[in-house]
C-alpha positions, 0 to 999 in steps of 0.5 A: 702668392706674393710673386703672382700678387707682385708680377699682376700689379707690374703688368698693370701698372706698365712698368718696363718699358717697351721697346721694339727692337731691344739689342741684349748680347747673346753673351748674358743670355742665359742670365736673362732668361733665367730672370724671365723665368723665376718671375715670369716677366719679359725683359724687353729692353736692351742689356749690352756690355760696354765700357762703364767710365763712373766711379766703380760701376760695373753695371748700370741700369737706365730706365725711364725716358725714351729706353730702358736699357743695362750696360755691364762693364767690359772689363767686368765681364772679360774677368768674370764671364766664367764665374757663373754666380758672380754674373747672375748676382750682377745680373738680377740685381741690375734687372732688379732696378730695371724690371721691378725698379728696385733700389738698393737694399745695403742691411746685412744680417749675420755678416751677410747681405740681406739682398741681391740689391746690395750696391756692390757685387758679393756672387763670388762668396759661398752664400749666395750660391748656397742661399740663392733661393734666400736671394732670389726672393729679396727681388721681391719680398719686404726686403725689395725697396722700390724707386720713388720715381718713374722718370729717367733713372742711372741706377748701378 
């Protein structure tokens, strides 16, 4: 009931951006459509992979102004293409900024991160695979922490 709650008031509220012709690399496709499906939300905007030059960024999300869009690191992905739940924990927490304009939860409890929006990537620790369920409801439960503010955002 949350999620059907959630994804209503997304939907009114126009949240995503739309963009007519949004460029996602076919390469994380399966990770988007993953998204689409476990919250029943469209990712109309692109999602590139490209060299990121700040700080230790591996992905980061723009939203707001003229385009939404995500680019992951080249590199990044070069060294974890073939680590399936690395990949999609970068991916839904980026997604997570970008479609339901979260921001970083950094709680942990039992040693573990609370969230997929934890500020650093943790998809190549056991847990998350084996709480994937836990995590993929962090995207919208009381541990989602929404953004402030609609206007142009780099969130990583």
């Amino acid at each position: 009931m949350l999620r059907l709650v959630l994804l209503l008031s997304l939907a009114m509220s126009g949240c995503a951006s739309f963009q007519s012709n949004p460029v996602q690399d076919g390469r994380l496709a399966e990770y988007i459509e993953a998204f689409e499906l476990e919250y029943n939300i469209e990712v109309n905007y692109s999602i590139i992979i490209s060299d990121i030059n700040k700080g230790n960024a591996v992905g980061i999300c723009y939203y707001g102004g003229e385009e939404t869009k995500i680019i992951v690191d080249r590199r990044f992905y070069e060294l974890n293409k073939d680590k399936y739940y690395v990949m999609h924990q970068l991916m839904f927490h980026e997604m997570g900024h970008c479609s339901l304009r979260l921001a970083h939860n950094d709680e942990w409890e039992d040693f573990k991160p609370v969230s997929i929006m934890k500020s650093n990537v943790f998809g190549h620790n056991a847990y998350y695979e084996e709480n994937l369920e836990y995590y993929l409801d962090s995207l919208i439960d009381d541990r989602a922490i929404y953004l402030n503010s609609n206007q142009g955002k780099l969130v990583n």
